[in-house]
N, C-alpha and C positions, 0 to 999 in steps of 0.2 A: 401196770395198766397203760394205753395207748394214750397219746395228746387226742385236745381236740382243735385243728385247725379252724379258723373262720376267714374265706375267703371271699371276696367281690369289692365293687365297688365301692366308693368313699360313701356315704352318709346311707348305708345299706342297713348299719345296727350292728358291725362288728364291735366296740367298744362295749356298746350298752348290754348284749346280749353276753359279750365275754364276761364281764361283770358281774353278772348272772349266773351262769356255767360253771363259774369259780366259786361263788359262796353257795349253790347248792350244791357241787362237787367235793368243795374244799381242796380246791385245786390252784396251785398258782396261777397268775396270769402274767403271758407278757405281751404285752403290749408293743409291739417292732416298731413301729412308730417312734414311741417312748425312749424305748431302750436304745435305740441311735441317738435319742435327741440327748439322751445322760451321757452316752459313750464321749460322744462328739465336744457336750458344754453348747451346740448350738439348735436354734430350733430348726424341724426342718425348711423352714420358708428360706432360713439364713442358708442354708445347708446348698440348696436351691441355687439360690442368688450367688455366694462368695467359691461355691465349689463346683457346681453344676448338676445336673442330672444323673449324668453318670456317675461320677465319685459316689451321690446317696446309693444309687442301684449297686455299687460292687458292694458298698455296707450293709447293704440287703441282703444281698447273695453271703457274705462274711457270717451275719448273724444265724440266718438260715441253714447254714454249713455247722453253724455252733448249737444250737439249740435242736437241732435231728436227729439226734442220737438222746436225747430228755425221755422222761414219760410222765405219764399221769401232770400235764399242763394245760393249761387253757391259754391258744398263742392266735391273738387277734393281727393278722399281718397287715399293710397297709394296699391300698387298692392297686397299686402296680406293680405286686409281688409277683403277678404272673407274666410279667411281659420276660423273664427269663425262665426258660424251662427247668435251669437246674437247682432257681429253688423251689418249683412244685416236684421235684424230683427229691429233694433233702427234705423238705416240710409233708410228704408224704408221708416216709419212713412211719412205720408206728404210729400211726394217726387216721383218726375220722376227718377225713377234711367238707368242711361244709362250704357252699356255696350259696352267702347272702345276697338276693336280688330286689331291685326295686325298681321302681318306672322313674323315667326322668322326672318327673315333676316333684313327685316324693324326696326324691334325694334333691332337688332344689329344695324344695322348704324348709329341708332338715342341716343343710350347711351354708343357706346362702348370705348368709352373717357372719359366717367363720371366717378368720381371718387369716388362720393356718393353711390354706389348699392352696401350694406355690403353683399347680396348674389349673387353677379357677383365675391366680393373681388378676384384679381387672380393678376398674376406679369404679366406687360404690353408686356411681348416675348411672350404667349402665350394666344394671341388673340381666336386662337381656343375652348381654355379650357372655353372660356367665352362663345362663341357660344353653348356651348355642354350644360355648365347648364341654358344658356335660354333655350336650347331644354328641359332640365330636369324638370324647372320649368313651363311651359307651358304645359309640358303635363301632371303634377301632378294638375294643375289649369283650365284643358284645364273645365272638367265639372261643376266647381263653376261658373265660369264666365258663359258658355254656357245656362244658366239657368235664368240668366238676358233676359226678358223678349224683352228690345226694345236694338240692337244691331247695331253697326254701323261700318266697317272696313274701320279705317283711311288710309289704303295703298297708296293707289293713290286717297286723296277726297281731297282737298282745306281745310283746317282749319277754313275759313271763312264759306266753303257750312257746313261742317258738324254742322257749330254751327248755321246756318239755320233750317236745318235739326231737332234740336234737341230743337229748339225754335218750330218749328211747331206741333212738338209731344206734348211738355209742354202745346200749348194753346189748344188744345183738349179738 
């Protein structure tokens, strides 16, 4: 059987929904986020800080070159999996890839406590400043994402319907 990709943005419901996909599937999950943060021993905010942007994105492109050739997985990738083509190109392979969207405000209230998103990083008085680079980041991301074929805006859906949803598409 095929993987099921979950791509979009940071606080869209890739975790929570992957989570889901996997115990009604009975599928592993992995979580790319994750699985760098074990590879590594660092989180990624450290990852960020002590190595840079790009070293995380080659271990993006690394993992994604490793895990493409899998099947029957539930692989929730991190929100700027698509800023390089060749891992929507590898994380295709063999896969439903879904595209989770949300409105800015939603994905504000759903991470703006977390303290994991090294490009939200901002000093906690100025909440604003964090809303403005989601705006900034979304609208540099808004076409990569838009371009994922089967799309679902988590806004107001149930996390149980949408992993329905996304189960019906898969057995197609």
């Amino acid at each position: 059987m095929k993987n099921i990709v979950l791509f979009g943005f940071m606080g869209t419901g890739k975790s929570l929904i992957g989570k889901i996909l996997s115990q009604k599937l009975n599928y592993p999950l992995i979580e790319m986020d994750q699985e760098i943060e074990n590879n590594e021993g660092l989180t990624i905010s450290k990852i960020f800080e002590e190595k840079g942007e790009s070293y995380f994105r080659s271990l993006e492109l690394e993992l994604s070159e490793k895990i493409s050739n899998s099947s029957s997985k539930i692989i929730s990738t991190g929100g700027g999996i698509i800023l390089n083509d060749k891992n929507i190109i590898n994380l295709s392979k063999n896969s439903l890839c879904v595209c989770l969207n949300a409105n800015p405000s939603t994905i504000f209230n759903r991470i703006c406590n977390d303290k994991n998103r090294p490009l939200l990083d901002s000093d906690d008085n100025h909440i604003e400043e964090k809303f403005e680079r989601i705006l900034k980041l979304l609208n540099y991301r808004k076409l990569l994402y838009q371009i994922r074929p089967f799309q679902i805006d988590t806004d107001d859906l149930d996390p149980d319907l949408i992993s329905d949803m996304i189960i019906t598409e898969y057995k197609k």
